[in-house]
N, CA, C and O atoms as a GROMACS GRO file, in nm:
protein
  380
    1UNK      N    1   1.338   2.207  -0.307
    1UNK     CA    2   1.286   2.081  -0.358
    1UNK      C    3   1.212   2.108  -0.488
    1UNK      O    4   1.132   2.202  -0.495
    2UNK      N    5   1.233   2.038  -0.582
    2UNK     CA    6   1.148   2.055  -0.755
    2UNK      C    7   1.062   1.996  -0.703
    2UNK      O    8   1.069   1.921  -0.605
    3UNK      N    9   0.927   2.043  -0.799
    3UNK     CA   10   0.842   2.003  -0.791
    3UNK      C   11   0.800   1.844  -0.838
    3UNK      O   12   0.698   1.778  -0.815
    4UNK      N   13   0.939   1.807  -0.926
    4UNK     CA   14   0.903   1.643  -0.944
    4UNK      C   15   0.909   1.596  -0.842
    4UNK      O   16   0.823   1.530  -0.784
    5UNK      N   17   1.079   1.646  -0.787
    5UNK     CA   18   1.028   1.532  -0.599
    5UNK      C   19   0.943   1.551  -0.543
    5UNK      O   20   0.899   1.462  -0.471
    6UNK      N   21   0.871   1.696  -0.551
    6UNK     CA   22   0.782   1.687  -0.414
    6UNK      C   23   0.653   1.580  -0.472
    6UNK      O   24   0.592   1.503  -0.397
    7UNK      N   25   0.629   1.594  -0.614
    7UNK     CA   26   0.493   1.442  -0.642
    7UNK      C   27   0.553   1.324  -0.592
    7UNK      O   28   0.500   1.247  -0.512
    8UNK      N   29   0.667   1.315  -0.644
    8UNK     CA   30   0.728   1.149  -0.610
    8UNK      C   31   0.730   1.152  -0.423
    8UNK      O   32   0.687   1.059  -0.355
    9UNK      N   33   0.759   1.213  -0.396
    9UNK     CA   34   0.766   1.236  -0.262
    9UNK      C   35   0.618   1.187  -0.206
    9UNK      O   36   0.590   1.080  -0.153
   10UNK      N   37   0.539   1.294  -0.235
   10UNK     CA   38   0.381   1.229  -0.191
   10UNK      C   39   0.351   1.127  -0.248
   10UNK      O   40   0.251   1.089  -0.186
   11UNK      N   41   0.375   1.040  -0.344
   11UNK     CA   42   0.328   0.971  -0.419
   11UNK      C   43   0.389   0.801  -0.332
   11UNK      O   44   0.333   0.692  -0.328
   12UNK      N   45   0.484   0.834  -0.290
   12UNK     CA   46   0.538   0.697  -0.203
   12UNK      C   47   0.524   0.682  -0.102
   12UNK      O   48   0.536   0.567  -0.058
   13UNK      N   49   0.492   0.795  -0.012
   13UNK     CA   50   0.450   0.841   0.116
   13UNK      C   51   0.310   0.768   0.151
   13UNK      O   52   0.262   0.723   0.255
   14UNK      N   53   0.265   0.777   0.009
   14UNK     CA   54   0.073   0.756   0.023
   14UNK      C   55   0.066   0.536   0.042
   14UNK      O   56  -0.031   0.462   0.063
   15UNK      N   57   0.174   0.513   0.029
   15UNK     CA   58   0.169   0.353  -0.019
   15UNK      C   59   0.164   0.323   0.170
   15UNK      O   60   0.223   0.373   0.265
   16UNK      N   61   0.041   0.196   0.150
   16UNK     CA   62   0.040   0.154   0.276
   16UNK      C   63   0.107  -0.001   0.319
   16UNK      O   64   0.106  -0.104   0.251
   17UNK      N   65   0.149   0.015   0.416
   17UNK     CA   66   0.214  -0.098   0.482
   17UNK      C   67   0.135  -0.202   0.512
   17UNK      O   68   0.058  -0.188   0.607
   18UNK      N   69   0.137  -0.346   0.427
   18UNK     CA   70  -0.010  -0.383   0.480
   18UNK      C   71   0.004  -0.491   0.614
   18UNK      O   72  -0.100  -0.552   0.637
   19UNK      N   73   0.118  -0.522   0.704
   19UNK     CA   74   0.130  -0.561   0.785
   19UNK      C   75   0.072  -0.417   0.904
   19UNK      O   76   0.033  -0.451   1.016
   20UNK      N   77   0.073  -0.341   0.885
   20UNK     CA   78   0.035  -0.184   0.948
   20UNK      C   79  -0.080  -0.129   0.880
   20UNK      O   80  -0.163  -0.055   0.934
   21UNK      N   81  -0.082  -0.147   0.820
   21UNK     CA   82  -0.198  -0.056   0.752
   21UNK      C   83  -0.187   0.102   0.754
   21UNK      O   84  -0.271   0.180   0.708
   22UNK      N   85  -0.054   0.141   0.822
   22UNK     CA   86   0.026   0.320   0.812
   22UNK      C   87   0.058   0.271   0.693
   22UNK      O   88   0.064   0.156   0.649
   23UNK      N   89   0.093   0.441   0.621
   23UNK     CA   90   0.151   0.468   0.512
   23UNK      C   91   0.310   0.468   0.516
   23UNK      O   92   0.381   0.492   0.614
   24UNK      N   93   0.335   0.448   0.433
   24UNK     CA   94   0.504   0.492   0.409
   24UNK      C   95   0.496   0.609   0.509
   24UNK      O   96   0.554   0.593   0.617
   25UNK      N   97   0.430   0.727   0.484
   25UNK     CA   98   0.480   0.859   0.540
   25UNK      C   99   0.506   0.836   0.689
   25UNK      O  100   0.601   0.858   0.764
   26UNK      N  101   0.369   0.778   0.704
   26UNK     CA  102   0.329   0.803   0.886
   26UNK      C  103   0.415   0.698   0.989
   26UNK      O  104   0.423   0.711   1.111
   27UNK      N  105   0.483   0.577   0.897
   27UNK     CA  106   0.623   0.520   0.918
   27UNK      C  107   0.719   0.523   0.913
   27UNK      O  108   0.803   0.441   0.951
   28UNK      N  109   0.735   0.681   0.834
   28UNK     CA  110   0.877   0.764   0.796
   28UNK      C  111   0.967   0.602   0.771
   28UNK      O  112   1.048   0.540   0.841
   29UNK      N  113   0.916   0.580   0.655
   29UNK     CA  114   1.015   0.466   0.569
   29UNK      C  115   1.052   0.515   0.465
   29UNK      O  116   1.106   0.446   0.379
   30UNK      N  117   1.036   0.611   0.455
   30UNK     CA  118   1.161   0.707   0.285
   30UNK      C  119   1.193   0.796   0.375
   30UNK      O  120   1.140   0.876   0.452
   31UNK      N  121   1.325   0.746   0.334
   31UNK     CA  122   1.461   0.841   0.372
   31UNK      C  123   1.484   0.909   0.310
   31UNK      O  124   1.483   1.025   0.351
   32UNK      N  125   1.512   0.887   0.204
   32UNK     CA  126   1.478   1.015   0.064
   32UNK      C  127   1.472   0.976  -0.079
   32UNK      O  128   1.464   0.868  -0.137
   33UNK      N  129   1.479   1.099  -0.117
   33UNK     CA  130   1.389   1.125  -0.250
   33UNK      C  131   1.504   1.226  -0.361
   33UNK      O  132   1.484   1.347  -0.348
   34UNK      N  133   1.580   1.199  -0.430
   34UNK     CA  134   1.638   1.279  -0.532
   34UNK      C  135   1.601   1.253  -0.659
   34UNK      O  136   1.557   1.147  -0.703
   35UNK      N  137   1.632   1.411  -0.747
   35UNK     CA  138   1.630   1.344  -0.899
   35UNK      C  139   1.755   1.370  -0.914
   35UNK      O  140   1.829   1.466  -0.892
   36UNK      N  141   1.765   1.243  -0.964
   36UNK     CA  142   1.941   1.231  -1.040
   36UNK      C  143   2.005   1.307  -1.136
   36UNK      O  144   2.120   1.349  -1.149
   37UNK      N  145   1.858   1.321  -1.230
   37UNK     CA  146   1.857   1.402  -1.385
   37UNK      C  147   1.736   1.420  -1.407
   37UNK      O  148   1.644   1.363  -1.349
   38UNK      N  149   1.726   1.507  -1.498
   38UNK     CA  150   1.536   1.539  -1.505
   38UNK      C  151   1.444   1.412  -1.576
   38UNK      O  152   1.435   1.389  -1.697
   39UNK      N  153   1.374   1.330  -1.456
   39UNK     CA  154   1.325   1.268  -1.461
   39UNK      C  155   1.322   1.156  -1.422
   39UNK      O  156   1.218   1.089  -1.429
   40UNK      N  157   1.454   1.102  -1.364
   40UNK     CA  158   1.470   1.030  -1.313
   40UNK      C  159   1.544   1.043  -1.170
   40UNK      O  160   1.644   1.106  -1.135
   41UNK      N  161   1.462   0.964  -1.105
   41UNK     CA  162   1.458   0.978  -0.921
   41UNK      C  163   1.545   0.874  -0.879
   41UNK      O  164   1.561   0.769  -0.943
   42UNK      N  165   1.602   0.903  -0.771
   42UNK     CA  166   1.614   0.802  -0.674
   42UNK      C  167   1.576   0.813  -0.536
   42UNK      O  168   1.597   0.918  -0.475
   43UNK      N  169   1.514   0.698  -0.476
   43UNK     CA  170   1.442   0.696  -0.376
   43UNK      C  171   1.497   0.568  -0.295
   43UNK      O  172   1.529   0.454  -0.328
   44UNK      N  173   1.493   0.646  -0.165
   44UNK     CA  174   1.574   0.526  -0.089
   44UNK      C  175   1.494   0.493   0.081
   44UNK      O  176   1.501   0.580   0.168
   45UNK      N  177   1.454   0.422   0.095
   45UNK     CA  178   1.402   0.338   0.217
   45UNK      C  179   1.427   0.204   0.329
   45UNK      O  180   1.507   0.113   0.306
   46UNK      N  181   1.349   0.214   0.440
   46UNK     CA  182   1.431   0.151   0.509
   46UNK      C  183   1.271   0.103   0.568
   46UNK      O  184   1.170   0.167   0.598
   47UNK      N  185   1.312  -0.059   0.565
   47UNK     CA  186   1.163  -0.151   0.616
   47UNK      C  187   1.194  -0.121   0.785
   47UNK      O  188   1.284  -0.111   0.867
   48UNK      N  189   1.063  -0.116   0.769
   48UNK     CA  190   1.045  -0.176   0.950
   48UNK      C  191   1.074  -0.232   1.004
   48UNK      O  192   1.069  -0.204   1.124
   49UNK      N  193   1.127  -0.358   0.960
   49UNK     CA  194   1.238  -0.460   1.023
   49UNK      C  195   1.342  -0.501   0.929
   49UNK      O  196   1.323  -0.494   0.808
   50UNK      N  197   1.443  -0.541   0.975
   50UNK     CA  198   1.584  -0.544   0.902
   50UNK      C  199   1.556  -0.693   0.868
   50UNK      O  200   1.655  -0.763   0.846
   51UNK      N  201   1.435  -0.748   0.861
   51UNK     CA  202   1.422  -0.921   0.798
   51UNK      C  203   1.265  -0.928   0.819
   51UNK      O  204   1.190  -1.011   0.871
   52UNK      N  205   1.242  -0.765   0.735
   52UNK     CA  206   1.054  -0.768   0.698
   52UNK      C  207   1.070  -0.876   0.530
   52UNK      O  208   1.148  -0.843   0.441
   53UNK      N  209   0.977  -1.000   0.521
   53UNK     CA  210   0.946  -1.060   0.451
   53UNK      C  211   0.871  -1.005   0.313
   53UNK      O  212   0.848  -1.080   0.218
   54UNK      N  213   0.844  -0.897   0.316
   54UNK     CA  214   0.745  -0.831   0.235
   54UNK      C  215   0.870  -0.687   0.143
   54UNK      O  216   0.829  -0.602   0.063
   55UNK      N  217   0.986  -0.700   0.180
   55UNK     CA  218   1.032  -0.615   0.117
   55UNK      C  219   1.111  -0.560  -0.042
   55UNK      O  220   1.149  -0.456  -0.096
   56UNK      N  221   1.102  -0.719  -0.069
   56UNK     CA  222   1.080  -0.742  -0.199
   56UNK      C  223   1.003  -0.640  -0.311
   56UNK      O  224   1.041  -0.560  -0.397
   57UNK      N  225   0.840  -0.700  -0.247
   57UNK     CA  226   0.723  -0.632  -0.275
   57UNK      C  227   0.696  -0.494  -0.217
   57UNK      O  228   0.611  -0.439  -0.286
   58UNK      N  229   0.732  -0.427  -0.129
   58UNK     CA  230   0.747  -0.289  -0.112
   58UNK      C  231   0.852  -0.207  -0.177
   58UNK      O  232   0.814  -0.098  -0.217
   59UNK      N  233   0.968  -0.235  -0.195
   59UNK     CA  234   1.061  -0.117  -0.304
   59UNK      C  235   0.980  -0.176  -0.493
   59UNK      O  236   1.009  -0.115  -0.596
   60UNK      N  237   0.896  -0.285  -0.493
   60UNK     CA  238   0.865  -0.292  -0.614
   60UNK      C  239   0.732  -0.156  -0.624
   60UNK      O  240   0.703  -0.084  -0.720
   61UNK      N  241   0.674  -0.162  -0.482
   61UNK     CA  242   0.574  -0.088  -0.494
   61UNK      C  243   0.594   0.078  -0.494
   61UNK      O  244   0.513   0.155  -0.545
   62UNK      N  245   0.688   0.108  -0.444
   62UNK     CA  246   0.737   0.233  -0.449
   62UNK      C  247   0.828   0.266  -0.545
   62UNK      O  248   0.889   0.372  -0.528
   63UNK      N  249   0.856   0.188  -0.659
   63UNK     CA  250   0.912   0.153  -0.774
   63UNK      C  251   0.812   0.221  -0.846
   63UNK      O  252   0.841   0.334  -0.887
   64UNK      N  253   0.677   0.164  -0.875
   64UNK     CA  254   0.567   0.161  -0.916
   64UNK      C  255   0.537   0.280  -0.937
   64UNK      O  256   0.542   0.330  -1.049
   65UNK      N  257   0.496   0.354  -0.812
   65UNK     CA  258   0.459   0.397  -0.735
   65UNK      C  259   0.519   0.597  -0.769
   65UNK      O  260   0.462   0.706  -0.764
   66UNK      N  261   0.658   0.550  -0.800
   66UNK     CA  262   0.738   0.710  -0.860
   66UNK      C  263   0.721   0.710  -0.985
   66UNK      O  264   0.730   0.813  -1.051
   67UNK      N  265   0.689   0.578  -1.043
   67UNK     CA  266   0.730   0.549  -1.210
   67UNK      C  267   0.576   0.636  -1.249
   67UNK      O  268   0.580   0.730  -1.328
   68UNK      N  269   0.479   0.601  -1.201
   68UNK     CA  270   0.336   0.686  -1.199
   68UNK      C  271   0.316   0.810  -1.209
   68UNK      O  272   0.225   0.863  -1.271
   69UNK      N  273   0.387   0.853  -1.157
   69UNK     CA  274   0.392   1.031  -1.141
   69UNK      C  275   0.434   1.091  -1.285
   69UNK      O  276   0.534   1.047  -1.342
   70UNK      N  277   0.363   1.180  -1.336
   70UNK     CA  278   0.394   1.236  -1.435
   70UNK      C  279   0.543   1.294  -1.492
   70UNK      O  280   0.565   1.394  -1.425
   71UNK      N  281   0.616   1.280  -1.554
   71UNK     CA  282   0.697   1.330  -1.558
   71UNK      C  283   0.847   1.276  -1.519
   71UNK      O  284   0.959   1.321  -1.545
   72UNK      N  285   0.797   1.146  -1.437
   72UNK     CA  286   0.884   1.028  -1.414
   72UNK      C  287   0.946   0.954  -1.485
   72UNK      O  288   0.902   0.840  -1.472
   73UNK      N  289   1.075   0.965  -1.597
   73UNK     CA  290   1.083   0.855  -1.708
   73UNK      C  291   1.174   0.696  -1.571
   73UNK      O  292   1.188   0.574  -1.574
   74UNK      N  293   1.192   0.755  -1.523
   74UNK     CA  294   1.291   0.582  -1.401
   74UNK      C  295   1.274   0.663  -1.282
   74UNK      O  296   1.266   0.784  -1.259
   75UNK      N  297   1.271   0.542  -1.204
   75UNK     CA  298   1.275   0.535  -1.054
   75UNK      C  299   1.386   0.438  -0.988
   75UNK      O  300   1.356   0.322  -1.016
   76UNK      N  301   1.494   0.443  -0.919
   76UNK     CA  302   1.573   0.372  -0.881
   76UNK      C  303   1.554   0.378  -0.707
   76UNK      O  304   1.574   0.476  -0.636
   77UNK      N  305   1.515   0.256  -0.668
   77UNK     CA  306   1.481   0.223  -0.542
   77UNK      C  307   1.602   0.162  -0.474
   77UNK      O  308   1.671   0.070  -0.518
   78UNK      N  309   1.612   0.203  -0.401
   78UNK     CA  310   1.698   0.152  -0.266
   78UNK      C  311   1.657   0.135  -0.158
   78UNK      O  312   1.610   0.224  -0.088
   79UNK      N  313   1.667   0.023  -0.128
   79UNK     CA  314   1.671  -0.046   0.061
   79UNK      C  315   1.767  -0.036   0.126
   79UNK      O  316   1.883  -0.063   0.094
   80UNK      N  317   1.717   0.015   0.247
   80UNK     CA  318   1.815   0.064   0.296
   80UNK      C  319   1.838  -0.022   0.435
   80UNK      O  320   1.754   0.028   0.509
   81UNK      N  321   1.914  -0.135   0.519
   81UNK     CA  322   1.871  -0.136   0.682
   81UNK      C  323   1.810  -0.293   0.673
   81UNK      O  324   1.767  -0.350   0.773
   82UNK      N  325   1.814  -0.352   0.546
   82UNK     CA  326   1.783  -0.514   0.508
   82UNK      C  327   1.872  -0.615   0.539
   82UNK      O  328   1.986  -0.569   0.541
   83UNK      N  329   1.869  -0.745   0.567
   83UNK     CA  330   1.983  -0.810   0.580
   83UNK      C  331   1.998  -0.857   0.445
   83UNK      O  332   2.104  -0.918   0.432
   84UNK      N  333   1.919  -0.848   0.325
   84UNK     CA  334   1.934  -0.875   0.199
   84UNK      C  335   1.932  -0.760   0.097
   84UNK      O  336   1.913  -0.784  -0.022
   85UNK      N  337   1.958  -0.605   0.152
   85UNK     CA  338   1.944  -0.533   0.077
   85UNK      C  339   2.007  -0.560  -0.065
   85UNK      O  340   1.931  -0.544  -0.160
   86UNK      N  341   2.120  -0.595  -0.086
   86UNK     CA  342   2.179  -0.535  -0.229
   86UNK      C  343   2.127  -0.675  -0.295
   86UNK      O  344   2.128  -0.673  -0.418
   87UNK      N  345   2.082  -0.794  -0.236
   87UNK     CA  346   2.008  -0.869  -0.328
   87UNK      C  347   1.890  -0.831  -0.416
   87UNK      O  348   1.866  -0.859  -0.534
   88UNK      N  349   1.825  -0.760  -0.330
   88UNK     CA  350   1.678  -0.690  -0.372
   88UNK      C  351   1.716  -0.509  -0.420
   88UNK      O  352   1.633  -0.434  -0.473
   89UNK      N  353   1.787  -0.490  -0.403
   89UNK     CA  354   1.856  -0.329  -0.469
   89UNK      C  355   1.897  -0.379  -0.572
   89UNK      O  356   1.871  -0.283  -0.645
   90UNK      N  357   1.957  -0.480  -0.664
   90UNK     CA  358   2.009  -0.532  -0.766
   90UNK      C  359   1.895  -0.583  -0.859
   90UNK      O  360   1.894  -0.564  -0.981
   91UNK      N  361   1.774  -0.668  -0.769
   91UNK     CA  362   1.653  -0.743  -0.875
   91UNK      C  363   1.586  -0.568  -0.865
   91UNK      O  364   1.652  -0.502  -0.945
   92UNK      N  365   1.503  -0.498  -0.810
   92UNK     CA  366   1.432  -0.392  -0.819
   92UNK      C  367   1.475  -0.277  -0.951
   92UNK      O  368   1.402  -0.224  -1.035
   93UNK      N  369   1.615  -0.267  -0.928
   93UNK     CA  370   1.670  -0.156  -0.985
   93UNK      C  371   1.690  -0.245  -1.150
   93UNK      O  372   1.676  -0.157  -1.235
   94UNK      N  373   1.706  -0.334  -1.196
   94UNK     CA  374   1.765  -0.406  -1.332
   94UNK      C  375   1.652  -0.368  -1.435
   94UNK      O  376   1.531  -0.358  -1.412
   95UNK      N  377   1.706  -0.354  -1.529
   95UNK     CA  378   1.627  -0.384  -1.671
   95UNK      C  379   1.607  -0.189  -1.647
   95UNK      O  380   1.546  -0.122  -1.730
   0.00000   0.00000   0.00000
């Protein structure tokens, strides 16, 4: 594992669920973590429920969240296990 994933790695792990108040980690909701090319990640997750209302706002936050980490130029988020994933894999990931 490079040491970029392993920040991005902790770095999305640390985001809390606020229907739970667990972290990403301690909900094992990242499935994983690659860099594509140096510097840019992809990170892929799966909500707690396959019609959690809030998941919009969670791959934005773990969007956020990798883009932060030093050394991060993109973060490409994926949902994984949504009944709207590629709606929200399409708005998250654009621009």
């Amino acid at each position: 594992m490079t040491e970029l994933k392993e920040k991005v790695q902790r770095a999305v792990e640390k985001i809390l669920d606020p229907e739970t108040g667990l972290t990403f980690g301690e909900m094992r909701l990242i499935k994983s973590v690659e860099e594509m090319e140096p510097g840019v990640m992809k990170i892929e997750f799966v909500p707690s429920s396959p019609f959690c209302p809030l998941v919009f706002r969670l791959a934005l936050n773990i969007r956020r969240a990798a883009e932060n980490v030093e050394g991060v130029k993109r973060a490409y988020v994926y949902c994984r296990g949504h009944t709207m994933e590629d709606s929200i894999n399409r708005m998250v990931n654009r621009g």
